[in-house]
N, C-alpha and C positions, 0 to 999 in steps of 0.2 A: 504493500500500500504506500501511497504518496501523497499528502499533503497537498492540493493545489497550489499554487502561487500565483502572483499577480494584484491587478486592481482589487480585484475580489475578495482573494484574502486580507489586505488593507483595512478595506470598510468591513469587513466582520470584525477586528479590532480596533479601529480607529473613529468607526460610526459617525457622525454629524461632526466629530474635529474634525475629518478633511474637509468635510464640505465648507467647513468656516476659513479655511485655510487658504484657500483663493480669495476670501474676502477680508477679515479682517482677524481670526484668530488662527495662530499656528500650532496644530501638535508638536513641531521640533523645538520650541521653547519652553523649558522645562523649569516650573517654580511651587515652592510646597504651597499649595491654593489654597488653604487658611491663612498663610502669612508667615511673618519672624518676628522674634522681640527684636525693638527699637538698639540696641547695643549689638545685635548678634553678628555674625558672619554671614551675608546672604549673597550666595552662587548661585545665578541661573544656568543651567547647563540645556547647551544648544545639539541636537543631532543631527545626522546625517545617515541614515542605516545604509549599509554596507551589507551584511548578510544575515538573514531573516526574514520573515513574511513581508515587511513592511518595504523590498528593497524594489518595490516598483516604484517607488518616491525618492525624492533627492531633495537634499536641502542644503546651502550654501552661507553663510549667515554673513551679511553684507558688514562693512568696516566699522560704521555706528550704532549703539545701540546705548539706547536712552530708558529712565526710570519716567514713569510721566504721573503726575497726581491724574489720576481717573476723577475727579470733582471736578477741576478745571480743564484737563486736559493738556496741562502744561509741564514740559519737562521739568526735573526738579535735580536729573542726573545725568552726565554724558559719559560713556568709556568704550572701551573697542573692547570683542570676545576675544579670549586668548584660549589658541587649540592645543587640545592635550596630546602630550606624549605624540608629538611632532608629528602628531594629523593621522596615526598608526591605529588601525579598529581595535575598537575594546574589545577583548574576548568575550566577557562573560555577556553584552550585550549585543555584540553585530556590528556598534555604530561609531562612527567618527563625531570624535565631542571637542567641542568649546564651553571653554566655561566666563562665563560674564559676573565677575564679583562686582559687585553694590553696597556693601557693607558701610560705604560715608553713610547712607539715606537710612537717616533715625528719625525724622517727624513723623510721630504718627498719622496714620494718612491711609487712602486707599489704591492702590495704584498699579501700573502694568509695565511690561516692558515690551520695546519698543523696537523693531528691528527699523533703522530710518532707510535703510535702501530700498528693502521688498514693502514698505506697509504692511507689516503682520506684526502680531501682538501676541502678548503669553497669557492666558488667563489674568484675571482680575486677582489682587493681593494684598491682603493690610499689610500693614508696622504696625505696632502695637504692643501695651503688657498683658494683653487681654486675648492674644488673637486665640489660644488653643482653649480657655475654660468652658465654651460651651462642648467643646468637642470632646474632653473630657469626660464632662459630666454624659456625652451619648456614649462614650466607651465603656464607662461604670455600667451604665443603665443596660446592657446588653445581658449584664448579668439578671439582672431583675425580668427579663423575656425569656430566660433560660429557667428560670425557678420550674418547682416543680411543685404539683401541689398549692398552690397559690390563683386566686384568682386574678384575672388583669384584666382590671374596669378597662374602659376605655378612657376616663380622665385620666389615668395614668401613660395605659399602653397606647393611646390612640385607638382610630375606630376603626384603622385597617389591621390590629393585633388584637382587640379586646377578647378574650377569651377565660370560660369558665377555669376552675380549678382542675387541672389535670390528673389524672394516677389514683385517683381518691374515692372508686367505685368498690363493688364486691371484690374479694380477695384482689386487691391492689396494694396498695402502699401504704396502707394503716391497717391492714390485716396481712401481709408481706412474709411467704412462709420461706423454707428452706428449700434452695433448688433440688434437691433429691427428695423428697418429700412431700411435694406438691397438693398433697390430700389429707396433709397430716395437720389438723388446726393448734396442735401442742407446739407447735415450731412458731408461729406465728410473732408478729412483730411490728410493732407501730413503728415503719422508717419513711414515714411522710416529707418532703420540702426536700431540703439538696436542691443542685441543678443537673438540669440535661449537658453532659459533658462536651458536647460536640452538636452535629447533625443528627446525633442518633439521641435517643433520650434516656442513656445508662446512664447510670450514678456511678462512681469508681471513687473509694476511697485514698487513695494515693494518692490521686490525680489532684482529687479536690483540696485533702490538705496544702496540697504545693498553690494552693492558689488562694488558701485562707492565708498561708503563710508570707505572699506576696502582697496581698492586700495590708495586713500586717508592716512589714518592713514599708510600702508604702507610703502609710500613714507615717512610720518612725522617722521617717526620710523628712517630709516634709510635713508636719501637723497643719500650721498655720492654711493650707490651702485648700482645705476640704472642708466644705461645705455640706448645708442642710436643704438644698434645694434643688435635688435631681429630679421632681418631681416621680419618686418612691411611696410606695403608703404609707413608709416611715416617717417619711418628708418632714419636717416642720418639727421631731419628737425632741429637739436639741441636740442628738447625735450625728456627727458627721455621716453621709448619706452611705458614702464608702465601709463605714464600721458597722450598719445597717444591713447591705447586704452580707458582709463577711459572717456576721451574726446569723444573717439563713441557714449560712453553708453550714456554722459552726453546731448551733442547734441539731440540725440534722445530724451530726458528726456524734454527738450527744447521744442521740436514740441510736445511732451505729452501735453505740458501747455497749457491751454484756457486763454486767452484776461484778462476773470475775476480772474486770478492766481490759478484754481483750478488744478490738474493734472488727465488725464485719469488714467483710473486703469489699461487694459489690452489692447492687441493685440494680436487675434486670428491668428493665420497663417494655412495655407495647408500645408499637408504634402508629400515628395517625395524624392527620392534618386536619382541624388544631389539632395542638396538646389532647384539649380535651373531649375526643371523639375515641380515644385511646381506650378499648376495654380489654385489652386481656391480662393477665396476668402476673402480679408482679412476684418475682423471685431473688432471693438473696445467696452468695454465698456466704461461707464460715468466716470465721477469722483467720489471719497471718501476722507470720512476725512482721513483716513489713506494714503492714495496713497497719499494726496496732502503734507500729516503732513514727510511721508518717502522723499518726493522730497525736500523741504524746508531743512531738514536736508543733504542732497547730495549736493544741491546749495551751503547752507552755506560753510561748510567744502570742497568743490571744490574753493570757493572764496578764502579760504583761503592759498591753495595749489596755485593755478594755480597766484594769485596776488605775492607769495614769489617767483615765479617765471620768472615773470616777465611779462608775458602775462594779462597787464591789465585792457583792453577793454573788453576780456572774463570775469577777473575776476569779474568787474562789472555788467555785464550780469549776472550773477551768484547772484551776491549779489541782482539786482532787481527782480530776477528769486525765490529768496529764501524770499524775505519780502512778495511779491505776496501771495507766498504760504505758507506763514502762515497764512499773515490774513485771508485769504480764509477761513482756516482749523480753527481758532480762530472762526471765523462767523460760521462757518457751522461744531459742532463737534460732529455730531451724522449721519451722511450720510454714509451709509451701502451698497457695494455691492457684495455680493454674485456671481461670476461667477461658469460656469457649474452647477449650478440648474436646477430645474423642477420650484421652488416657481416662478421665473422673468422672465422663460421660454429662458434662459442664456445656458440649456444643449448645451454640444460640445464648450462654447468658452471658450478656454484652458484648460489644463488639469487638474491643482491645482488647489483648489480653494486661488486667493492672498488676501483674507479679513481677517483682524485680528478682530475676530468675538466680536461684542458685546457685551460681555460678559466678554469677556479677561482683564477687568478694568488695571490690573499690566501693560500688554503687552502693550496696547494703549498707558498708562500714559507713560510706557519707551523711545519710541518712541518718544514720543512730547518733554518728557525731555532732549532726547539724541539731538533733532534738537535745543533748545531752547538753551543748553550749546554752539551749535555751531555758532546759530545766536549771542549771547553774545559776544563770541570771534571776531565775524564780525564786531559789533559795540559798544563795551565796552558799552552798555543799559541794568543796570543791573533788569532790569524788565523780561529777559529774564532768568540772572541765577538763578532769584526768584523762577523760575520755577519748576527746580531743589530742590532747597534748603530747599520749601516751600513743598514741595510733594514725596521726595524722601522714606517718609516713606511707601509709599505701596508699592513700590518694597517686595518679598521676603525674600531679603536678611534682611528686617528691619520687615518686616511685621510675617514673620513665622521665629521667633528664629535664626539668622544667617543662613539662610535658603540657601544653595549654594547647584546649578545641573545641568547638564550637557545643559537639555534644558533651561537653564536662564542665555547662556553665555553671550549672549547682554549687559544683562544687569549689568553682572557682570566686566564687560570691562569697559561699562561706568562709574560705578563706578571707577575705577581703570584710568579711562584716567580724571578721574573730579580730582582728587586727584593732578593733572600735572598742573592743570590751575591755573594761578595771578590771586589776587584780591577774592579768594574765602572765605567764613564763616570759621575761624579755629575752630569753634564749628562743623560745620556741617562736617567737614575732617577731624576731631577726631573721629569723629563718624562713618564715612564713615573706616577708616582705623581699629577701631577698631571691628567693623562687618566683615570685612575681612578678619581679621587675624583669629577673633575666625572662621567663618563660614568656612574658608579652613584649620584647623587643625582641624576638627571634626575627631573622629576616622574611620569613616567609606566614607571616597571618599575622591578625593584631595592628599594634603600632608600628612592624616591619610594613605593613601597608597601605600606611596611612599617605595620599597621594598616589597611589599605585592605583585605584580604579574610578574609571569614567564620570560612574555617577558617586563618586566620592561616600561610599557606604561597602567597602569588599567585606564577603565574608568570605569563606575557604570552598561552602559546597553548599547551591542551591538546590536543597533536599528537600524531601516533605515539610512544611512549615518553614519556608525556607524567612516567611515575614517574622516567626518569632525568633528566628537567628540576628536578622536583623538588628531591631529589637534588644536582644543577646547583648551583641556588639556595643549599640549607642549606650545601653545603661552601663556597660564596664566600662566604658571609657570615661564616664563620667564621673563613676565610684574613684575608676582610678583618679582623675583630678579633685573627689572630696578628699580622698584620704591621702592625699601630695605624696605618694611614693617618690614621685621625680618632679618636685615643686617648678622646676626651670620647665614641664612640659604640660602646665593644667589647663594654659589656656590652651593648649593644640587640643588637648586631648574633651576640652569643654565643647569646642570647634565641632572635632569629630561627634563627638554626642548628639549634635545639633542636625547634623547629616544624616544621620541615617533614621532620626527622623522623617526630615523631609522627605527622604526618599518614600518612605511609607504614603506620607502626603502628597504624591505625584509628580516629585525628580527619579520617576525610573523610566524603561525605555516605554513602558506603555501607557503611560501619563497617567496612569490611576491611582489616584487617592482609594488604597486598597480598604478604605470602610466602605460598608455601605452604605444607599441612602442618605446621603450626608450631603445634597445640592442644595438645603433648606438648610443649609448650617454655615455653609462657607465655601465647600467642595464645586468644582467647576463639571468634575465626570470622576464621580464615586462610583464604584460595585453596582449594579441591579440586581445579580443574583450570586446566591451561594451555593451549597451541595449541602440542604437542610431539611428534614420533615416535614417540618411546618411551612415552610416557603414552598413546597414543590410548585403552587399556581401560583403564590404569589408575592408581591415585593416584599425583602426583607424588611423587619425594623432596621432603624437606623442603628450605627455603630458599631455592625460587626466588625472584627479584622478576617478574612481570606485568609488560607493559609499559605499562598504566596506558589511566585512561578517554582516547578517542581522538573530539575534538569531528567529526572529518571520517569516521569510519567509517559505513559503509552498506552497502546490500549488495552482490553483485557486480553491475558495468555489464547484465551478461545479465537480471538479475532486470526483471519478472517471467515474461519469457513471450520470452525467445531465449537461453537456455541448451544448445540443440539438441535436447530431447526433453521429452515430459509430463513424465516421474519425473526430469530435473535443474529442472525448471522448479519441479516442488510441494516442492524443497527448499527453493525461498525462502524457503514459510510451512513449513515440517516445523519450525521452533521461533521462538519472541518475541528478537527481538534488539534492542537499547538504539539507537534510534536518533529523531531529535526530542525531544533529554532538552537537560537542560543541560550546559555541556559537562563537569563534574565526576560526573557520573551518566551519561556515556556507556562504561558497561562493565556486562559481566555475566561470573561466573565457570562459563566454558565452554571447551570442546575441540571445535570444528566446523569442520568445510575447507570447502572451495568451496562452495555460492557466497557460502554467510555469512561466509566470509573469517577466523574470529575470532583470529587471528593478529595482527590490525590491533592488537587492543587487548590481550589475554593472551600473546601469544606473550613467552617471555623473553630475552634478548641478554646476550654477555658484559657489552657498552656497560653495559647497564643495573643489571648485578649491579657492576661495580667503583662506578658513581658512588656505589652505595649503601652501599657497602662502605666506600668512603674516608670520609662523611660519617659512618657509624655507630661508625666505629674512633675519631670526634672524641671521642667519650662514654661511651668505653672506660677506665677506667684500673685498675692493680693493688691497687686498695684493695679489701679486706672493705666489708661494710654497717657495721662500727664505725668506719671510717675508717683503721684499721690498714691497711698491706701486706702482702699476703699472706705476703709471708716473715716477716714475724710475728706469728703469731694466740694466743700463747701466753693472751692473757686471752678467748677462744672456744675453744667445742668443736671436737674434730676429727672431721670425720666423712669416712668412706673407707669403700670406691671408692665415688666420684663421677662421672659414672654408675657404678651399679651394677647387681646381679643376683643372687639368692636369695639373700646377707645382706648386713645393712651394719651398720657398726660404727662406734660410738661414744668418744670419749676424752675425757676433759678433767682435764687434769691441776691446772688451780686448784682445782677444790670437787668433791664429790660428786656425780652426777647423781640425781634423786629420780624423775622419771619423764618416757619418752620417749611422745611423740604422732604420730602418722600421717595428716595430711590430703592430700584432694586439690586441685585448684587454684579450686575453689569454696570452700576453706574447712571440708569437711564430715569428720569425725572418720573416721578407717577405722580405725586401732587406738591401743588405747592399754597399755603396759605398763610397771611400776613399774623403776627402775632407782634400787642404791644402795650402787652404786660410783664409782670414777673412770674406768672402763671398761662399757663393754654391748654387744650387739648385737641386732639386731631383721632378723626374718626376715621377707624382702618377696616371696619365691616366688610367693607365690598373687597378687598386685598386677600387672597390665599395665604394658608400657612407657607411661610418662607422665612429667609432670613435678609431683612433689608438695611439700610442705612436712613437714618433720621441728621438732616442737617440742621444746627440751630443759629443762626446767624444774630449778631448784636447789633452796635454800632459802631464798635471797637473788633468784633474776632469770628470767626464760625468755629463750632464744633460741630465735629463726627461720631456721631454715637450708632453702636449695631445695636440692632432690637431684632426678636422674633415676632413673628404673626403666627400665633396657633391656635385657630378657629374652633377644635374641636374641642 
């Protein structure tokens, strides 16, 4: 089989950007289309595809290229593109790149850039200290459409997600028996709420810990930025929105636990479009040392979080929830279970299998370490950091030569977050620091390649999930500049941080801001679909992450011609799937099962939404676009409610307002009406939910303030 090529294949990936592209917007002008903070480092990167679907197009980027304020239309920055790596294809993308740095242009503003030879332009873009918080808050929320068990009004989930409580029928998920057992009501178990872990809607205990646990560290990271108004049903209860959900997962993790402190491993669910159309059967596996050693770890580090916060009845809950399960896992540390096998006759429950296999010595031992650091912190008993301290040599990083890789991020965090903690061995944090340093300046990955690729974001191998490697990357670069291992390199390494963000926001070869949904947010050409249950007819909620282009996806082993009948076999070719690309353009945004598999590359993971979530929280903070904190905007208008719906109102108690503007996120005027008071309001009824720009003009200044319109 062969992949078509041509005009054809283009516009299946490129859709309505080419067509704009003759007129006034370019796909080869590449900018992260929420924006940049007003101080950061901002690279446009210009292409040219060389080899890949897209190589029936050519583009040449003429000698000027300018920043233009999109209000006025007036340049505000002049420079010429500089080509990389002396005009030579990037490999991992096909394409011949320049990159057009901007970094003077900090007024906050809204703006594009500007090819002055060809007349073509890059999508629309703020400056800003504000540009990523709503986007944010939709990558949180993705959690809250994955819950399980929960209902979602439509004032919350909107009225194209509203759907009843899922899982929560006859023998389901609060009557939840043992998978061998299926008739036996003595087995039974109330393991309600959790989330659907993926496209599929299993619970996996493992899985989930690692992503309480990142929400967790999250919040540790950055307190001050999280906020009570993701609109959550938690919303408004004083608790940041983010400890909110964590608390679902956590809860659920709770009802995981057995009497004896062990934790189940898994919960099978049925599948159906909604959630809750779902009737068959929910089943659970046993416990494992693993499942019990990952929950222990989640307890602790939740004790820790949820007690600074002052909720600490839970946090003690937590803390007796996390000694349980260790000594459990202390007692019992070789309990193995394999789900979806044939060996335990486990086939069909859930889809991964969640066992960190027997085998894995490094993996297991990280795990126990990582929980044992965090029980340490719980009760300053240093027979827990011994843990650590005492074993950290078979990690990779100590075991094979400073050994650092894409898939041994875990472990290379924990390292890096062990280096934060009081009370620790300065022999063993010398040692830990200096494995570090050497194993990320190797020449080949890391900071050896910082500079080395196109779209300034390399990672070593676009694999499955290849956006939470991404991901991966930008937050260690960034850890590496908190924790100044090599102080003379924080700002390169802050830089890079910032990069492979973007990248996610639409500096890759296929210009997509890999969330979904997210055109009413800031996004120019987000996602439409993913590889999910609940989507199969229809558009995602907003703020999934994709799991990103995937260099090994193909079709299934059946293809072309033993799939077992004519009509699974002419599925093969029933659509163009991305495959002999390179490996940064092996993705297309689609929702197809067997045998085109497209799961490989779109489907979404909790995995993959925290890494991006933790790296995007970096570039988060409480400032306005004036650099003010929010708690103080007295020299800015106030404009409220935020989202809103059929009016919205304006304040500003310095100077008078003279007259309020209406655009939408092109920039294009929708109303305009005189105000000249210190007060106004302007009626948005007749406007869709979107995300627009409110201009408020004085006599002295205009502000730019972004608002949402969400009708429903």
């Amino acid at each position: 089989m062969k992949i078509k090529s041509g005009i054809a294949w283009v516009m299946l990936f490129f859709g309505s950007s080419l067509e704009l592209a003759g007129q006034a917007t370019s796909p080869f002008i590449l900018i992260d289309q929420f924006g940049y903070l007003p101080q950061a480092t901002k690279t446009a990167v210009i292409k040219n595809p060389k080899t890949g679907f897209d190589t029936a197009t050519s583009f040449s980027p003429g000698p000027v290229y300018q920043v233009v304020d999109a209000t006025t239309d007036q340049p505000v920055f002049q420079g010429a593109p500089v080509v990389y790596d002396n005009g030579l294809t990037d490999t991992d993308s096909g394409d011949q790149i320049w990159w057009f740095d901007f970094s003077s242009v900090s007024v906050p503003g809204n703006y594009y850039i500007l090819d002055v030879t060809h007349h073509v332009k890059s999508y629309p873009f703020l400056i800003g200290e504000n540009v990523y918080h709503e986007v944010l808050k939709h990558a949180v929320r993705m959690f809250f459409y994955q819950r399980a068990g929960c209902e979602k009004l439509a004032r919350y989930a909107g009225e194209g997600w509203a759907d009843g409580a899922s899982h929560v029928g006859p023998l389901q998920d609060k009557n939840c028996r043992l998978y061998t057992k299926k008739s036996d009501a003595g087995t039974e178990r109330d393991l309600h709420g959790g989330w659907f872990d993926a496209g599929d809607y299993n619970k996996y205990t493992n899985w989930a810990c690692s992503y309480i646990e990142a929400m967790m560290l999250s919040y540790l990271e950055n307190p001050d930025i999280w906020t009570d108004d993701y609109n959550i049903p938690e919303s408004g209860n004083g608790i940041p929105d983010l400890l909110d959900e964590a608390k679902w997962g956590m809860d659920w993790l709770l009802r995981m636990q057995e009497t004896d402190g062990s934790v189940l491993s898994i919960v099978g669910l049925s599948s159906a479009s909604p959630p809750s159309a779902a009737t068959g059967q929910s089943l659970y596996g046993p416990a494992s040392t693993m499942s019990t050693t990952s929950a222990a770890k989640a307890f602790a580090i939740g004790y820790k979080v949820f007690k600074q916060i002052g909720l600490t009845e839970y946090a003690n809950q937590l803390q007796t929830a996390a000694l349980n399960a260790w000594n459990w896992a202390e007692q019992h540390p070789n309990v193995i279970f394999h789900n979806n096998t044939s060996a335990n006759g486990s086939t069909g429950l859930g889809a991964g299998d969640q066992e960190i296999d027997e085998g894995d010595v490094a993996r297991r031992a990280s795990v126990r370490m990582a929980a044992a650091l965090y029980l340490y912190e719980m009760t300053g008993e240093n027979h827990y950091l011994a843990v650590f301290e005492t074993g950290y040599t078979v990690l990779p990083l100590f075991a094979w030569s400073n050994f650092v890789q894409q898939y041994w991020n875990a472990d290379q965090l924990m390292c890096l977050y062990y280096l934060t903690m009081d009370g620790v061995s300065e022999t063993v944090k010398n040692n830990v620091k200096t494995a570090l340093k050497t194993g990320f300046n190797k020449p080949d990955d890391y900071a050896g390649k910082l500079g080395k690729d196109g779209y300034r974001s390399y990672i070593r191998d676009y694999n499955w999930g290849s956006n939470q490697y991404k991901s991966d990357y930008g937050l260690t670069f960034y850890l590496l500049a908190g924790n100044s291992l090599e102080p003379d390199k924080n700002s390169m390494y802050a830089g890079a941080a910032a990069d492979y963000l973007h990248y996610i926001h639409g500096v890759n070869p296929m210009g997509f801001v890999y969330l979904t949904n997210m055109n009413n947010y800031g996004a120019s050409k987000s996602l439409t679909k993913i590889y999910h249950t609940w989507y199969d007819h229809i558009a995602p909620a907003p703020g999934y992450l994709a799991g990103g282009p995937n260099e090994n996806y193909t079709w299934d082993g059946c293809c072309p011609s033993g799939c077992g009948s004519s009509v699974n076999n002419n599925l093969c070719t029933s659509e163009a799937i991305p495959v002999n690309q390179p490996a940064a353009k092996m993705y297309k945004d689609f929702n197809t099962s067997w045998p085109l598999n497209s799961w490989e590359i779109t489907e979404p993971m909790g995995a993959y939404q925290m890494a991006y979530i933790r790296l995007l929280s970096k570039f988060v903070s409480q400032k306005s676009d004036t650099g003010q904190t929010n708690t103080s905007l007295s020299e800015q208008p106030e404009v409220y409610p935020n989202p809103a719906k059929g009016l919205i109102y304006v304040h500003f108690a310095k100077e008078q307002m003279h007259k309020l503007e209406l655009f939408d996120v092109q920039m294009r005027l929708l109303k305009a009406q005189p105000a000249n008071d210190h007060f106004a309001q302007l009626d948005i009824s007749s406007y869709p939910s979107a995300l627009y720009f409110l201009k408020i003009t004085t006599a002295h200044k205009s502000y730019l303030q972004r608002i949402i319109i969400r009708q429903t």
